[in-house]
N, C-alpha and C positions, 0 to 999 in steps of 0.2 A: 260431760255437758252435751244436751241433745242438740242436733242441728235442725236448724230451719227447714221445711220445704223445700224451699227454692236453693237452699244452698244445697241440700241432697241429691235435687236434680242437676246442677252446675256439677256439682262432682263424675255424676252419673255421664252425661253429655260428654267431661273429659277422657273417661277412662272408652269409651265406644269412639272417640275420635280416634284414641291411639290405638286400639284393636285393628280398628279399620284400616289406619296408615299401616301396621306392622304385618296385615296381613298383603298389603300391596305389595309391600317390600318383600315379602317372601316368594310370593308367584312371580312376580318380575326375576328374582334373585333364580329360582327355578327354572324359568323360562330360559333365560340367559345360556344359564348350566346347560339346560337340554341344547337349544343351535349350536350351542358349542361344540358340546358333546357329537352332534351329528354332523358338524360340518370336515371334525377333525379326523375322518377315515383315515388319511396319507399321512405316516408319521416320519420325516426323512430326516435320519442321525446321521447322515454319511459324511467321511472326512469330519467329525467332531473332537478329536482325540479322546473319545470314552474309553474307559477299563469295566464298566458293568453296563446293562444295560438299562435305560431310562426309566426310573420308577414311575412319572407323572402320567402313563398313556391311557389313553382316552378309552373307555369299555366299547367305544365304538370302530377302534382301528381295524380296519381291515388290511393295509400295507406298513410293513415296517420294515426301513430300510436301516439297518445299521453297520454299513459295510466298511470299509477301508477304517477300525478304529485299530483301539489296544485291548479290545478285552478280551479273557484270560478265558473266562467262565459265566455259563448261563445255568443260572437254579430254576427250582420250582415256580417259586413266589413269582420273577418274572411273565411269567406269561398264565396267571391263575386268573387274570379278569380280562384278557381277551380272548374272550369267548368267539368272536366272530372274526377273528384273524384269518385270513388268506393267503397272501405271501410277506415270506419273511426271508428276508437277503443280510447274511451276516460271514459275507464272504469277508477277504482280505482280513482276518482279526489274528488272534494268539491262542486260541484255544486248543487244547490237549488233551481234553478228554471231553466226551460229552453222552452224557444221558438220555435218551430220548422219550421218557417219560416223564419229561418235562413239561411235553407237548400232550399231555393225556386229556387236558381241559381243552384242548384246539380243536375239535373235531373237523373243524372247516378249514381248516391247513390245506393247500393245494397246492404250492410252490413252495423249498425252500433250498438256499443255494448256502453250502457250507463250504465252499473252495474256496483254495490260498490259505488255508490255518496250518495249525502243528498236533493235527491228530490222529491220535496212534489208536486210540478203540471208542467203539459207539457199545454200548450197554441199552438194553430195552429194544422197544419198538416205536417203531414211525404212526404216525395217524393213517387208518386205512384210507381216507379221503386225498391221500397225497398223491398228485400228476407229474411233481417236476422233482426232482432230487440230485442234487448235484455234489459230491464227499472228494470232487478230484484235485488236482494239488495239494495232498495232506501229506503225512507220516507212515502211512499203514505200510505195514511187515506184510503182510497178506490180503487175500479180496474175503477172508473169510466172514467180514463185516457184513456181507450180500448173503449171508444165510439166515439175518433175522428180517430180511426185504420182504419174506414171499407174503405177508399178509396184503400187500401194496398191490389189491386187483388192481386199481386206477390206472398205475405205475406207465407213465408214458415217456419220460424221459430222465437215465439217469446216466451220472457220471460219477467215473471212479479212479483208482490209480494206487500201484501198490508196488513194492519190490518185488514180490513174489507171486507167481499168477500158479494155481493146481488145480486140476480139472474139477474135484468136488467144490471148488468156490462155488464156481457158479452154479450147482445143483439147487439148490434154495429157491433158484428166481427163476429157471428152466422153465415155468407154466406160465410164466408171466408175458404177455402180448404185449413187449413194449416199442415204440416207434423211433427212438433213436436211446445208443448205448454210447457215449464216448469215453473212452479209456486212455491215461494219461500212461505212456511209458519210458516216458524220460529215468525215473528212477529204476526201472527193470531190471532186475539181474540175475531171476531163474525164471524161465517159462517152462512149463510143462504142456507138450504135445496133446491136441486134441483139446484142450480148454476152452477156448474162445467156441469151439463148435456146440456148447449146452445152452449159448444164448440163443434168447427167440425175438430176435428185432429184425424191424425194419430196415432202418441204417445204422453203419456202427463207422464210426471214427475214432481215429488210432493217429494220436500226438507220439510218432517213431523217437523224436527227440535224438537223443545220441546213445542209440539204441546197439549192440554189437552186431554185427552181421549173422552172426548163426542164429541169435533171438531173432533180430530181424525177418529171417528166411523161415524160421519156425512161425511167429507169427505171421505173416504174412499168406504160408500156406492154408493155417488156419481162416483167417481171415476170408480170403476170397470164397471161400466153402461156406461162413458162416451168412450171409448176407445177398440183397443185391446189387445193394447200394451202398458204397463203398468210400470212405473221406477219409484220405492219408494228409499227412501235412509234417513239414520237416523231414523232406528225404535230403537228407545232402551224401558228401559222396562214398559212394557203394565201392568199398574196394573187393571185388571175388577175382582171387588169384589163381584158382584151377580155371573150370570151364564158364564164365557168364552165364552163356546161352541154355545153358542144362536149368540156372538157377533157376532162370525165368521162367524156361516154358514148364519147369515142374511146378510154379505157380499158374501160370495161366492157363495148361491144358486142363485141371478139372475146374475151373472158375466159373461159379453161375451168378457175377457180377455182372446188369448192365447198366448200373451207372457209379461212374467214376470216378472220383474227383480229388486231384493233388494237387496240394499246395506248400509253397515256398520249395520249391524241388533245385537244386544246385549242383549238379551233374553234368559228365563230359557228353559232345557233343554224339560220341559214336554211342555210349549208353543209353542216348535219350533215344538214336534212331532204330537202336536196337531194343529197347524195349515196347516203342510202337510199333514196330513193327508184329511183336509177338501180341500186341494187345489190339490190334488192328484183325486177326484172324483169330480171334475169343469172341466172347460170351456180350461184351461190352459196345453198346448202342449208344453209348452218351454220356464223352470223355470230356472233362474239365481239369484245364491247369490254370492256377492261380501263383503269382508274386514265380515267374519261371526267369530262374539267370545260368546262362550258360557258358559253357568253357572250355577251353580244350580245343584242341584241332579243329577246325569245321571244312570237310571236305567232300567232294560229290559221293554218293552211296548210291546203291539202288534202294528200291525200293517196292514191295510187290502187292499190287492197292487191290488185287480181286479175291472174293471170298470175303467179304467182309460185313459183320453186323451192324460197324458205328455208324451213323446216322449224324449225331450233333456232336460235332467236336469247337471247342469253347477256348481261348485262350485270353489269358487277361493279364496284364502285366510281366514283360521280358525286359531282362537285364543280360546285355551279354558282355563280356566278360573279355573279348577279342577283339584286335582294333583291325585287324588287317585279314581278311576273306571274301569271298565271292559271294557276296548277299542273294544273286539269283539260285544259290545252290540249295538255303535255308529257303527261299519263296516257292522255289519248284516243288518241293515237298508236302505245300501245303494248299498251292494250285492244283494240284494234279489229284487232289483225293477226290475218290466215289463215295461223294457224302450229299446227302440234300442243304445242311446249316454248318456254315464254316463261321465264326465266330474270330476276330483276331485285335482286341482292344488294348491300348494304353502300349504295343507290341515296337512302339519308334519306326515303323514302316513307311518306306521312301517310296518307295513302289511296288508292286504286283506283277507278276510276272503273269502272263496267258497260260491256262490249260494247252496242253499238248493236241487232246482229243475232243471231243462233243464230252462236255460238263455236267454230270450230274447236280451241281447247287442249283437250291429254290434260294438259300436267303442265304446272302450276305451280309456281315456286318466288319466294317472295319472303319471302324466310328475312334476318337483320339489317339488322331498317329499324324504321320505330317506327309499323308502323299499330294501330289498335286494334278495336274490336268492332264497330267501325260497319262493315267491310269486308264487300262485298258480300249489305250485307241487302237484301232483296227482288229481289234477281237473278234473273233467270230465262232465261239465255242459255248458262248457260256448262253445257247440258245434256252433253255429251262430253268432261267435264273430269273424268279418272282421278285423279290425282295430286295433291295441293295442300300445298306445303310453306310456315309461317309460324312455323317456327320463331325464337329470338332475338326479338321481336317486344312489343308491350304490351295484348297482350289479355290482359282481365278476368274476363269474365265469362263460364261455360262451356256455359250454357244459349245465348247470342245466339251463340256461334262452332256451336252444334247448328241452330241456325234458318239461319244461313248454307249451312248445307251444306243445308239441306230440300230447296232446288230443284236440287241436282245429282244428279241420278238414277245417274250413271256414276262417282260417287266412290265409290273402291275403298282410298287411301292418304291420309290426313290426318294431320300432321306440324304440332302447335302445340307442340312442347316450347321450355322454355327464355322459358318467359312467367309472366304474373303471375293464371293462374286459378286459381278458388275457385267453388264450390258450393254455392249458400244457398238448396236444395231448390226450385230452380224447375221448372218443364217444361221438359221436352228433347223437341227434333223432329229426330232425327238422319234423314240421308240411310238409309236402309233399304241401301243399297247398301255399306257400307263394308265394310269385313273387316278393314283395320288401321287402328287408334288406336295415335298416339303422343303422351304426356300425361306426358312424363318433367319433371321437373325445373320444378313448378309451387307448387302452394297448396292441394293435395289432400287432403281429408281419406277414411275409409270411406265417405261418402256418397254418392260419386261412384260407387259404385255401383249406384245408382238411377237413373243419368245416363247412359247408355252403350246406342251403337247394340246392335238387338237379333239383327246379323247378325255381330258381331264374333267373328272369329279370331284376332288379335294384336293383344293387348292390351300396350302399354308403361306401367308407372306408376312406376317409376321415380326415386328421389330426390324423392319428396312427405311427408306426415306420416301417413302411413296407419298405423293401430295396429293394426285387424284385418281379413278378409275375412266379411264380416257374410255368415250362413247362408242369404239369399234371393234366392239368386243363380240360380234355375232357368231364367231368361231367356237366361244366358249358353249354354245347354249346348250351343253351337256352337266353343267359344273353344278354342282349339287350341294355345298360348302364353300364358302369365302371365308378365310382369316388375315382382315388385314389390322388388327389388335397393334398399339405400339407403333403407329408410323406417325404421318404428319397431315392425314386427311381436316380439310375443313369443313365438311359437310361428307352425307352417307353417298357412295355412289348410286348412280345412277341405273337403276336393277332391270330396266327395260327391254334388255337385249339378251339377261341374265334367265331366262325361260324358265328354267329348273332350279334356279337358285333356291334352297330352302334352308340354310344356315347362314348368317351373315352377322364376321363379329370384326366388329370397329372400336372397339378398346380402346381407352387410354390415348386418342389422339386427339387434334387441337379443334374439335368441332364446338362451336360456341352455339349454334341451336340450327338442325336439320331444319332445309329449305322444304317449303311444302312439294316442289316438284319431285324432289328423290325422296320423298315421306309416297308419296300417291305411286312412282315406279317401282316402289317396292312392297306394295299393299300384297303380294301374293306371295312373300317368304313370311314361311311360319314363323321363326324364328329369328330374332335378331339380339346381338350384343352391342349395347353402345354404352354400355358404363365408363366409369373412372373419366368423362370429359369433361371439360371445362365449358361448364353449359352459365351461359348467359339467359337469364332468366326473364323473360321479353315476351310482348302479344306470340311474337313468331313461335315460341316455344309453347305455345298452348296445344297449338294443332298436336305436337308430337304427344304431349302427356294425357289428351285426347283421347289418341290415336291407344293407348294404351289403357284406357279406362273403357274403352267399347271391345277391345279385343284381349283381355287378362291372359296372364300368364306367356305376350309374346315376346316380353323385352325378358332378357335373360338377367338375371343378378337386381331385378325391382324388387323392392324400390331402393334398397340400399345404398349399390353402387352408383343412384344418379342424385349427385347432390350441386345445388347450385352453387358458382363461383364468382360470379358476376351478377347485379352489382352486387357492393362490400355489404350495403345493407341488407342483403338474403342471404351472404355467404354461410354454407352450411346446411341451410336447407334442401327440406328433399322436394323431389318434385314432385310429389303426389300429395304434400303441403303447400305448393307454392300455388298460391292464384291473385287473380289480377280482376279488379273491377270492370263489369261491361262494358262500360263508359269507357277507358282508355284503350279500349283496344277495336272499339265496333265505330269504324266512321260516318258511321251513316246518326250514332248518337251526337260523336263529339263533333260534327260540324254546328248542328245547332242549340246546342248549348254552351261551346265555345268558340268556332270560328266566328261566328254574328253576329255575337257582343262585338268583337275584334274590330271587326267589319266596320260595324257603325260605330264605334269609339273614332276610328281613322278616316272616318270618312267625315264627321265629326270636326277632328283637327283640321283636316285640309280646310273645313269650309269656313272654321274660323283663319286661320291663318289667309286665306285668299281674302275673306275679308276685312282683316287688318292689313292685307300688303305685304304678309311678312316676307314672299318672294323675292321682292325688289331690293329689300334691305340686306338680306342672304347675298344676291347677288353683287350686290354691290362690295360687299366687304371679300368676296370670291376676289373677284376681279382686285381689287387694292392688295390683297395679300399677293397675289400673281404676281402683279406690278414690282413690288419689295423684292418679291424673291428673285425674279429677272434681274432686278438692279444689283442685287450681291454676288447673285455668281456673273455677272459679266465683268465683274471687277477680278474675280478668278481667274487662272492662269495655269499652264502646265507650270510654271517656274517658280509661283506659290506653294503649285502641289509640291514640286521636286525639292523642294526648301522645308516645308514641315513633315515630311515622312522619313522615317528609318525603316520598317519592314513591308513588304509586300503585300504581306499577309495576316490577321490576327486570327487562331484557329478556335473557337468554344464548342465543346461536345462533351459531355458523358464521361464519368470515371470509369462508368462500366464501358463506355467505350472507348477507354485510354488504351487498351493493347492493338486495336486495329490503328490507330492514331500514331504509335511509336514505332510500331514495327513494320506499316505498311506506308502510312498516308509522309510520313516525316522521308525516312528513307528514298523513297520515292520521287519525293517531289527536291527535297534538297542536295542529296547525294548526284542525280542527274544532271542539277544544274547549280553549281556552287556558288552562284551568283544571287539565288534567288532567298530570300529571309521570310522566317516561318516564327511569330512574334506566339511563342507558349508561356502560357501563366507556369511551368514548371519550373521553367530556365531563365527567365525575362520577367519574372518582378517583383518589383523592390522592396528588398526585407525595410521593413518598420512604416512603408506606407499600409494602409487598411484597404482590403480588399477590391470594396468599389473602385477607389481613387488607381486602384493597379489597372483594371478594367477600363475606366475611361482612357487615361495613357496611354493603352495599348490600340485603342482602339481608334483614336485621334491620331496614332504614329504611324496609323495600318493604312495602306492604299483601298484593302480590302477583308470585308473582315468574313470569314468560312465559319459556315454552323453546319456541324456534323451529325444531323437526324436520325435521330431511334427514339424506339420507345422508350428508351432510357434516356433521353434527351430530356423530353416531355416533363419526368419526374426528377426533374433537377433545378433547384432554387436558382444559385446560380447561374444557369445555363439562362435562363430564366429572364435576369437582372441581364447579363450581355445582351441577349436578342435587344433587349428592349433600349438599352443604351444605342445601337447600332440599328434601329430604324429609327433612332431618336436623330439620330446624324443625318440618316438620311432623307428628314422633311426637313430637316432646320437648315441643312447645308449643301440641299439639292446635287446628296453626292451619292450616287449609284454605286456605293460601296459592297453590297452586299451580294454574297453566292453561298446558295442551299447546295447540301449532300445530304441526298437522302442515300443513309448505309443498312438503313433495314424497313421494310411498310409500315406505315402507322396509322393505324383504324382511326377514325373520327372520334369511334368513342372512346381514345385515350387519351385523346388530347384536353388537358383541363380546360377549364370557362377560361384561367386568366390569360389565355395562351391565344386569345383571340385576335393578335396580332401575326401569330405564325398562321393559324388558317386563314387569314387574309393574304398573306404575302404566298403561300404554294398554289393558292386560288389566281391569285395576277400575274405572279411571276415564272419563269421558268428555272427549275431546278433541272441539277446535273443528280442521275441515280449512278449507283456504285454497282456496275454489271458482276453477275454472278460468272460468267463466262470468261478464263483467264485470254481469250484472244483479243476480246474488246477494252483489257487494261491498256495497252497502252495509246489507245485513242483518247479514253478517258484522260490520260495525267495529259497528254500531249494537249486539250481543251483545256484541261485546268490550267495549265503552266501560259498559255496563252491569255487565258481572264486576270492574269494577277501579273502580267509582265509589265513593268516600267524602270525607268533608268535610276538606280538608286545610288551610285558609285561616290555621291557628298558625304552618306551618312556616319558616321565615329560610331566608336564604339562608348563612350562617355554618357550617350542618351540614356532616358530613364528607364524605356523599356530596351533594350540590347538585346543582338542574339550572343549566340554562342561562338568562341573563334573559331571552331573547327568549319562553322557552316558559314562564315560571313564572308565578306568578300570586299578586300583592300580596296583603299582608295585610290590607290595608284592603279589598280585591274584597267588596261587597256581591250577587253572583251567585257563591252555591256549585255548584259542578261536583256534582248530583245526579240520580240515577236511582232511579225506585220501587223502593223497596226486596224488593219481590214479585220484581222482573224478576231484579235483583243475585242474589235467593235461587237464582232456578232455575238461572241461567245458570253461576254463579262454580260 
């Protein structure tokens, strides 16, 4: 049957819809594949428990980590479509044999680490493109495996490890230029003399392991011959029962090692000083001991320190092993070296004993150890001593670490951060010499600027309690660097006096938006850090982000680091997006477009109200409420009062401020005087009444009712509900019940709108503040205990709000809890 026209085009129309969809579908479907494909370079198997390796990898992997599994064996097939592979790490597995024309499709192979497996022989060749090779901790009977290396021009670092070491091993790889060889010798059990000298490296390191002594001394002869640079590790203890001293110096007299480096070494104490000793008149400039624990007798030696090459001697971690010695006998030894860089880290050192003679050290470091302020006072040797680091450390006191340095004339770098000083205006006799102080991460307060060398250019201060840069700092005007990053600044200092100033970082402290005057005193430091603060985003914050649009590039870490936090409605924005309408911040607009209306609206009401009288009417019912309220409290009495109270006191403040409230304000005031009751919603009220109704109760039983001030106050419903109950007492029952503590500042702007009865009452009233100074506490409670004293000795304990028995105070008490009544007047 023929069709229609129209039905032939309907058909046609169908069949180009789905063309069209199915070709979508396949380019998306492609697209996809490729990002994928590209994004999946890094392929990490490690810790998977595989036994083969992953069939699904991406043609695009460049790293493939398959290390800590189980598998056995790597094939061909494996790595035929990573073409572009780089490093391949297939350490820690089981394999036992391996192929390495496996890798004949890798040309770009540059890393690969085959240690920790169970292999006994490699067949083929490596890709000539390989830098890194690593075969050590395996199986092998021999190093004979390093004769199919030599194609490996790249060959920059490899490792190996075998039972057997013979001098033709290593002929194969003899032309090869490579920059570190590390050989594992734990399994070692023939060496053949002369081997290790056909390598051609740079540094070679020798894992001795639990190596015998005649290998040992075999390799080791070799070794110092083969290299210059030299990494032993696992010496523990050397038994030679003929002569020592023969062993050693037949090592160290032909040695063209100068640099050194042993670690984990576990050796008696006469070994250690006898083998520096032989290594102190060699070849060796620049000796390292790492993880060093000692043992054995430790007793005074000599020691003969002239003729010597070393230069940096390095010490990092001691474990000693003897409880009972003369620690200056071990410190002597290490004072008294003619070296420029003594090095002594993580070493437990208490103290430092002085040079005997004038000191060859430039630098010091004896950074996590626990010495303290005693170090090096009255020294007077270590005249050529640049550098002195004591960081991590337990010094005190910042004046005796300043006497310390007096007699270093060539101190230029001083490095105490990460200690425990403080400043308690003593005299400073700083080294005249210094230029950098580092004072980060201490016990600082502004004071410490009275304390500081008067040659200094970089200054670190760093994570201390600094609140401001006090204005008499004329002394500094050498200082080239401010870091006070991490403290408690509210604004940027004050850079006027600051001349040379041309780094300035203020980090991470509490500055809510730089005042224009320290914005304009520091217009001539190039550079400034003030990120990570809690910038308030406000007119005043304009000038700063301004100040940064006319001079690009001088705020350090813009725009990222400066985001706004205040108010909630910007939080998160950055400042280089925040802006604010002309209008609210130019007053010369918003007086007449909004103060004028204002104006004339009230000027407006006045003139109606004058012309209705409403004055008269106001006053009139002033005066009647007056009247009323006269007539109720004269009906009042102390004996009224003495009849409805049971507590002194009712306290409301902040959960978050319930630990200064239990541990200081309660103790304090009740412990002192056992007389006096302290009404807490913790302990005093009544299970199954509802909350309010506890509140009013307590607050009705209270003489007086205390609000404990913070910012944490502010954000407190509750706290909230009390204030407002307890001035609610105080118009309707003309009773001056109330006394503020302010226990921390509180900006205007954190005080919510409905709180407009608390800025009324710190505005008329006079509050009591909580002194940061421990001398003026006891002025302070001795006022309070005064405003809250009256004779309460009727009250039971049966009342609804009760205190506690420990703190209350019988009715039989023949001692009333009173205070002159003069004091009570001024103070309450």
């Amino acid at each position: 049957m023929e069709l229609s026209k129209a039905t032939q085009y309907k058909i046609q129309g169908y069949i180009m819809a789905a063309i069209f969809f199915l070709l979508i579908y396949i380019c998306s479907s492609a697209l996809c594949a490729g990002q994928e494909m590209f994004e999946s370079h890094t392929a990490n198997y490690s810790h998977k428990s595989l036994a083969a390796v992953p069939r699904n990898l991406s043609l695009m992997t460049t790293v493939l980590d398959i290390s800590f599994n189980n598998i056995a064996a790597m094939e061909t097939s494996d790595f035929n479509y990573t073409l572009d592979l780089k490093v391949l790490n297939a350490s820690h597995n089981q394999m036992k044999y391996l192929d390495s024309n496996i890798f004949r499709f890798d040309s770009e192979l540059e890393y690969l680490d085959l240690s920790y497996n169970q292999l006994r022989n490699i067949s083929g060749t490596f890709p000539n493109n390989l830098h890194h090779l690593d075969i050590s901790f395996n199986d092998f009977q021999t190093m004979s495996v390093c004769r199919g290396f030599g194609n490996m021009l790249l060959l920059e670092y490899l490792g190996l490890g075998a039972s057997q070491i013979v001098k033709n091993d290593f002929e194969g790889i003899a032309h090869l230029h490579l920059k570190e060889v590390f050989i594992e010798l734990n399994p070692l059990l023939d060496y053949e003399n002369g081997s290790l000298l056909s390598l051609n490296t740079k540094k070679l390191t020798l894992d001795l392991g639990l190596l015998s002594n005649k290998d040992r001394y075999n390799v080791l002869l070799d070794a110092v011959n083969t290299t210059k640079i030299l990494d032993l590790s696992h010496i523990y203890e050397w038994n030679i029962h003929t002569d020592p001293e023969k062993y050693i110096f037949d090592i160290v007299k032909n040695s063209k090692v100068t640099d050194l480096t042993m670690r984990h070494v576990n050796v008696d104490w006469k070994m250690v000083v006898l083998a520096l000793q032989y290594i102190w008149h060699s070849s060796v400039e620049i000796l390292n001991f790492y993880d060093f624990s000692l043992k054995g007798k430790i007793e005074q030696t000599s020691f003969d320190y002239s003729n010597t090459s070393v230069k940096v001697f390095n010490l990092q971690g001691v474990n000693v092993g003897v409880f009972q010695f003369d620690q200056s006998v071990v410190y002597r030894v290490f004072s008294n070296m003619n070296i420029e860089n003594l090095t002594l880290n993580f070493a437990n050192l208490l103290f430092m004993v002085c040079p005997l003679n004038f000191s060859t050290f430039q630098n010091i470091d004896f950074s996590n150890n626990a010495l303290t302020d005693d170090l090096f006072q009255d020294c007077s040797t270590l005249i050529n001593l640049k550098c002195l680091k004591l960081r991590q450390n337990k010094l005190e006191k910042i004046s005796k670490v300043s006497i310390m340095t007096k007699n270093m004339p060539s101190l230029e770098y001083l490095d105490v951060s990460h200690n425990l000083l403080t400043y308690d205006e003593e005299d400073c006799h700083w080294s005249e010499s210094i230029a950098k102080l580092n004072l980060a991460s201490n016990s600082l307060t502004e004071s410490i600027f009275k304390c500081l060398p008067i040659n200094i250019e970089i200054l670190i201060l760093k994570n201390n309690d600094i609140t401001h840069v006090p204005r008499d700092v004329a002394h500094l005007d050498g200082l080239v660097e401010l870091n006070l990053s991490f403290n408690r600044l509210a604004d940027i200092p004050d850079c006027s006096n600051l001349r040379s100033l041309s780094l300035l970082s203020v980090e991470a402290n509490q500055i809510l938006y730089p005042s224009f005057e320290s914005i304009e005193s520091c217009s001539r430091v190039k550079h400034i850090s003030a990120g990570q603060n809690p910038f308030q985003c406000n007119c005043e914050l304009r000038r700063f982000i301004k100040q940064e649009r006319e001079a690009p590039g001088r705020l350090i870490g813009w725009p990222e680091a400066y985001v706004c936090k205040y108010p909630d409605n910007v939080r998160g924005t950055m400042l280089k997006d925040f802006d604010l309408p002309e209008i609210t911040c130019n007053v010369f607009i918003l007086i007449p477009v909004i103060i004028l209306p204002i104006i004339f609206f009230i000027v407006l009401i006045i003139g109606l109200c004058k012309y209705l009288d409403a004055p008269w009417f106001l006053k009139m019912i002033w005066q009647y409420t007056k009247t009323k309220q006269r007539t109720r409290t004269s009906k009042q009495g102390y004996q009224s009062l003495q009849k409805d109270l049971d507590f002194h006191a009712f306290i409301s403040y902040s959960e978050h401020d319930a630990s200064w409230v239990k541990n200081i304000f309660l103790p304090s005031i009740e412990r002192s005087n056992e007389c006096i009751r302290i009404c807490q919603h913790e302990r005093n009220f009544v299970p199954g009444k509802s909350i309010i109704e506890n509140i009013i109760n307590c607050i009705d039983k209270s003489y007086k009712s205390i609000f404990i001030l913070s910012p944490n106050f502010v954000q407190s419903e509750w706290c909230h509900y009390e204030l407002y109950f307890a001035h609610h007492k105080l118009y309707t029952e003309n009773n001056d019940n109330l006394i503020l503590i302010l226990l921390e500042p509180i900006p205007q702007y954190l005080i919510p709108s409905k709180y407009y009865k608390l800025k009324t009452l710190m505005a008329q009233r006079t509050y009591l503040e909580w002194p940061v100074e421990k001398s003026k506490h006891s002025l302070f409670w001795a006022n309070l205990r005064a405003a809250i004293s009256v004779d309460l000795t009727h009250a039971v304990s049966e009342n609804t709000c009760s205190v506690s028995s420990e703190n209350s105070c019988s009715a039989s008490s023949k001692n009333s809890c009173s205070t002159e009544s003069e004091t009570t007047r001024l103070l309450s």
